[in-house]
Structure formats: C-alpha cells, structure tokens
TITORMAR-758367 format. One record per residue (C-alpha): residue in one letter; x, y, z. Coordinates in pm, whole numbers, plus 50000, padded with zeros to 5 digits. Each point is the difference from the previous one (the first is absolute). Layout:
REM TITORMAR-758367
AXYZ...
This chain:
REM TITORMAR-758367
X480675184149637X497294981650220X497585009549707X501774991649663X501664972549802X503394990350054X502254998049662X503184973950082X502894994749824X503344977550036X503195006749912X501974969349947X498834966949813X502284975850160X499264968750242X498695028650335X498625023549724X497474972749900X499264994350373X498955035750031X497934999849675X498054972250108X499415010350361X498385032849906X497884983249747X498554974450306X500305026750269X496225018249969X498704959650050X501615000450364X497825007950330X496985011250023X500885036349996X499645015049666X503005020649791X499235029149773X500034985249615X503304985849941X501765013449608X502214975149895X501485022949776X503914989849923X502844977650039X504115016949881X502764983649916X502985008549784X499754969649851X497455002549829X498494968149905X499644990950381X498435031950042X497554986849752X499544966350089X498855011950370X497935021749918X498214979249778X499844970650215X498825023250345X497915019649839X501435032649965X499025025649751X503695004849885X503074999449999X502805023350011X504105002849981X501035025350252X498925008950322X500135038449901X496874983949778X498414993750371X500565027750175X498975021349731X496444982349943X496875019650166X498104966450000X502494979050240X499835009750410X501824968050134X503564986249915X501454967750077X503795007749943X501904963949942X503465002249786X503614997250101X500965014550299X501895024549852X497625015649778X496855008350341X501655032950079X499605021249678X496974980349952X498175000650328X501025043650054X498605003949593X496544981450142X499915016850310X500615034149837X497494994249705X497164994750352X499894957449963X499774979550343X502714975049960X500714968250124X503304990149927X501634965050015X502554988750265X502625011050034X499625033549978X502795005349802X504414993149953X501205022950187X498925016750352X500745032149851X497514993349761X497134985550284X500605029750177X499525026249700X496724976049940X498925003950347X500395040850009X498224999349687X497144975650136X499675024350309X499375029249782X497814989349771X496605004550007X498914960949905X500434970750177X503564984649950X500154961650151X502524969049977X498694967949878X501094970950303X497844975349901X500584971550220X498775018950331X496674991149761X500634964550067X496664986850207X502724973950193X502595026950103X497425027550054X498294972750239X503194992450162X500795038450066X496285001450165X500774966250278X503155024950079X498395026550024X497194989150217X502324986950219X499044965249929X503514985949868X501945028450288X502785015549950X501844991049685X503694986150110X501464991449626X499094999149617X501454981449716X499195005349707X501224984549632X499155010549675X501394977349766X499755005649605X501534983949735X498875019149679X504195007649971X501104966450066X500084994049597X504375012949912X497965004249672X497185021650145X500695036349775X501855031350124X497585029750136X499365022750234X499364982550252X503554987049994X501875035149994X500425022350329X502225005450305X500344973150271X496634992650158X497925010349686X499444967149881X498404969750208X500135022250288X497865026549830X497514974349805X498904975250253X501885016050319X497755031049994X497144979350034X501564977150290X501295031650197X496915021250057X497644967550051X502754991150256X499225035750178X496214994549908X499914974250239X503085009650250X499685037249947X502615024050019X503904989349900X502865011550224X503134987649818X500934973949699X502964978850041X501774972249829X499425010249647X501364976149714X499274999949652X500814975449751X500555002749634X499964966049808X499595005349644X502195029049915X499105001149601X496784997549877X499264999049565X498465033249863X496524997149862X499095000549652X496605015750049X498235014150280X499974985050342X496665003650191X500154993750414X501684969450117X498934980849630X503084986549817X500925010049641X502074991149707X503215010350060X503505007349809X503424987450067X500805032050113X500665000250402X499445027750280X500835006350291X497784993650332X500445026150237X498064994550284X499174973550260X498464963749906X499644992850345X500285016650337X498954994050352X500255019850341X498835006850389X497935022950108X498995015850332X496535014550118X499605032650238X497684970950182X503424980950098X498814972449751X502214986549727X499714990249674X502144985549673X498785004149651X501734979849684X498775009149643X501714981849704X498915006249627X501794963149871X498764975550263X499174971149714X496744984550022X498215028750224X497905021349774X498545020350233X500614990350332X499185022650319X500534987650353X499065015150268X500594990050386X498865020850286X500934987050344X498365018550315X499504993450384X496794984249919X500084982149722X501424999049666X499355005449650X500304989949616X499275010449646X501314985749684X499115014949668X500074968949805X496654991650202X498655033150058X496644992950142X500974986950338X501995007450230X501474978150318X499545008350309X501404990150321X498485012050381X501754988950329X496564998550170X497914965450058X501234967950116X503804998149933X499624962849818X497725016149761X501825027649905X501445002849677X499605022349638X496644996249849X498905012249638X497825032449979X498094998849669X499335038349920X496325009849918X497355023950101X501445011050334X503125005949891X501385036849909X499605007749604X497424965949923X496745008350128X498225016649682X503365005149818X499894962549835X497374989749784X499674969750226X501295009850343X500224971050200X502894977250119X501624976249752X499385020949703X503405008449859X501755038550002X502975014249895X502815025349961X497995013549700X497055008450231X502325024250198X500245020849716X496165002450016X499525008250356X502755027849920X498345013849702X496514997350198X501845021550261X501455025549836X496825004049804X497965006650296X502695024350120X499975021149696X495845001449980X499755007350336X498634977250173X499864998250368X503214980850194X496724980750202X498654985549689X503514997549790X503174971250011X503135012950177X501645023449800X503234992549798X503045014550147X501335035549950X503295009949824X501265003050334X500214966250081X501354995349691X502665019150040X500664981050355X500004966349833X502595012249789X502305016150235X499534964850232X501244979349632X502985028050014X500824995650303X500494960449943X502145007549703X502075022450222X499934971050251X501614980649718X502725019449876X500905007750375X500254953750017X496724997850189X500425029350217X496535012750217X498715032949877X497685017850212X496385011949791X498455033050099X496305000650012
C-alpha cells in the first residue's frame, strides 16, 4: 500500500469514536516522514444522527448505520473499531474477513472467549489487526519507561498507580452498557485496563494478582430517554436498572522482576474527572506522572549531594519521546494531552499499514495478543475477588 491512498473509516460516534476521527484527520501533519494520501471517507453509528454530526464536523465524506456498510465499501482500507465491548467480536472478524486493517478499542472485548476468537482471527488474516492503548503514547510515561530502561532510574522495586474517574458519581447518571456485565466488567474493565498494562509497561511481566475487591455503590441507575453517547449524561425516566458490575475496585500485583505493585481504579471518585496517577519507585530514583498535568513529569534521582536532593519538575518538549516534530510547537511548556495519544496512535498505525520502515515509523500499537493478556490479567483479579483476595498466578 506504500504507493496508494488510504480510505479510513470509524465505527462508533461516541466520546473515543470522536478521538479517533480527529486523530486520523491531524495524523499526515505529524513528522517529517510523509504518509500515502489519507481518504477520510466515513464515520458509522447506529444512531444515526451522531453518525452524522461527526462526520460532518471531521470531515468525512459520509456517514453510515452499520458496520456491514464498512466492510462492504471498496473505498475504505483502515477501521477504527470503538462501540460497546460487546459488539468488537462480530464486528472486528466481519472487517477482518471483508480485508480492512483494524484497530480496535480497549478492551478487546467482554468476554476472553471472545478476545481469544478475535486473536485467532487477527492471526489469520491477511491485514494488520492492532489494539488501541493509548496512554503508552503519553510523552511523560513513554519518557519514564526510557530512564528505566536505560538503566538510569535501576531496577524498578514498586508501582502505584490510581485512576480515578468520576463520570458515574451522578445516582442520576442513565443506565447503559457500560453498567451491565459480570463482576470485573465495569470500573475494572474501563479505567483498570488502562492502569494494568501501563503498570507492566513500566514493571514488565505480572506473576500473580492478589487482594482483589470490588465495590458497588449505586446499585440502580434511571433508564435513558434517548440515546446515551460515552460517559455524557442524558435525560432519563423514572424507570430504574440494575448495575451489575464494579464502581470501584483495587488490587496487588506482583512482577516476574520480584517488584510489586497495587493498582485502584474507581469510576465515582467525586470531583476527579480524569485523574491518572502514576508512581514508579526504583533503586535509583523515583518517578511521577499525573494526567491532570500531562506535560511534566517529576522526577526524583538519588545521585548529587544528599541536601539537595529532592523531586524536580521535567517540562516535556523536543527531547522527549512523541514531541519533537509531532506538536505544532514542540518545546517545553506548551500544553499536551490525552487527546494527542490518540494521534500518535493513529500516526502509528498509519505508518504500519503503508509500509513504512520500523527505523523511520512510531512504535507500533500492540497486537491482539496482548490484548488478550490484559484481559486474562483483569480475569484473573476478578477471580482474585470472588476467591476474598486470594493470589492467582498469570501465565505469560
């Protein structure tokens, strides 16, 4: 494909699904190298006035209701995948079937039955199949994995990391999806998935999870009247469901390194948006990320004088991974954001599809393989759970 256009589509209109559209509408401006022509061509959604609006507002040629609509369209190559979890399987096989690459949101899907069938599938196919994990994009926690890796923070000896959200912290936030599901498919799966595999993108390889507890607070939520898009609220009836799954949860986790770590993920912590936290503690040195200011990071090297030591501020800029060339101004200072991740992503999997060199390309987005692991590590914590925090061993 090194010598043609690229026709992209995105299933889903939602909150992520407008990430996606926008981030491969801005990825051909990144870097220096240069992409094969870019087709914006359309944006599905069952609903179809969402549909609509996003494609209008991205710049999309059209719109359409069904992803059978995608798969079946000679002018579409690429295929962000970003619905309910529920729904990737039958959607992501269709796409790979009809010859689309696909890059499908996190997690891969419900069930690990499902990941697994998505997986096989992926490994068959003759396209390129790949997991959106967008915050290993983050220029602060892809600098912190480098000082590890270079051996300037040492070994690591324990993470902690929080993800705190509170877009269900509203008893009146509306009934979905998102809400429905076994033990473990709620928090645990929305936020959780993204603090597990940055906790082994930084520790590496888990061992065991222990000490799994889940919490859920507000048992009945109001059905909606309308449609309810991402985490957005909507007018609701006084007709109540029932929550299935987890508002909050927490648990340990151990590292084939001998380091440790505890992750806690809650989706109604009042008055925290968005809030990732991230602590890495090593022989060296130690250190920290927080989302709410996501162009620095702190940083903290036992090395010097002892009276001066202490955690100093690292503004990101040019010489930090992702920055240099990838921000219209790329120096320290200048703000960046979650919804850049979804860029550098995008820019990635672009590059991998047209065939551009690994030398010359961004680190490619993960496999359905890992995918699959991340899920079987959030089983095993919900196993850990309904066992009252009992360790279960993970098989790499």
């Amino acid at each position: 494909m090194a010598n043609s256009s690229i026709g992209v589509a995105v299933i889903g209109a939602g909150m992520a699904g407008k990430a996606h559209a926008a981030a491969y509408r801005n990825a051909p401006a990144l870097y220096e190298t240069i992409l094969p022509p870019v087709r914006l061509v359309s944006i599905a959604d069952a609903y179809e006035p969402a549909g609509e609006a996003a494609a209008k507002r991205f710049g999309y040629s059209r719109h359409d209701t069904s992803w059978q609509a995608i798969a079946g369209a000679d002018d579409i190559d690429v295929v962000s995948v970003v619905v309910a979890n529920h729904l990737h399987r039958e959607i992501v096989e269709g796409l790979l079937t009809a010859g689309k690459h696909v890059l499908c949101e996190k997690p891969l899907s419900d069930t690990l039955e499902d990941a697994r069938a998505m997986a096989d599938a992926a490994n068959r196919s003759s396209t390129i199949a790949r997991i959106g994990l967008t915050f290993r994009r983050s220029p602060g926690i892809a600098y912190i994995r480098q000082l590890i890796e270079s051996g300037q923070l040492g070994k690591v000896l324990h993470v902690s990391i929080r993800y705190w959200t509170d877009y269900a912290a509203d008893p009146q936030s509306a009934i979905s999806w998102r809400f429905k599901g076994p033990s473990g498919s709620g928090a645990l799966a929305d936020v959780g998935s993204h603090a597990s595999y940055l906790a082994e993108f930084l520790a590496g390889n888990t061992t065991e999870v222990n000490g799994g507890r889940f919490s859920t607070v507000i048992s009945q939520r109001p059905r909606p009247l309308g449609a309810v898009s991402g985490h957005g609220h909507a007018a609701v009836s006084d007709d109540y469901d029932t929550v299935e799954n987890d508002d909050y949860a927490t648990f340990s986790m151990g590292f084939d390194s001998g380091a440790a770590g505890t992750i806690e993920v809650s989706r109604v912590a009042a008055g925290h948006a968005n809030d990732l936290q991230i602590e890495v503690f090593a022989e060296r040195g130690a250190a920290k990320f927080n989302q709410t200011r996501p162009a620095e990071i702190e940083l903290f090297l036992t090395e010097g004088d002892q009276a001066q030591q202490g955690y100093r501020r690292i503004p990101l800029g040019h010489p930090h991974p992702y920055v240099a060339g990838g921000m219209p101004i790329d120096v320290a200072g200048v703000g960046f954001g979650q919804n850049e991740g979804f860029l550098f992503q995008a820019r990635a999997f672009l590059e991998e599809v047209a065939g551009l060199a690994d030398s010359i390309s961004l680190p490619r987005n993960a496999g359905f393989g890992e995918g699959v692991h991340n899920m079987e590590l959030l089983a095993a914590v919900a196993e850990s759970e309904r066992l009252g925090g009992t360790a279960i061993k993970i098989e790499n």
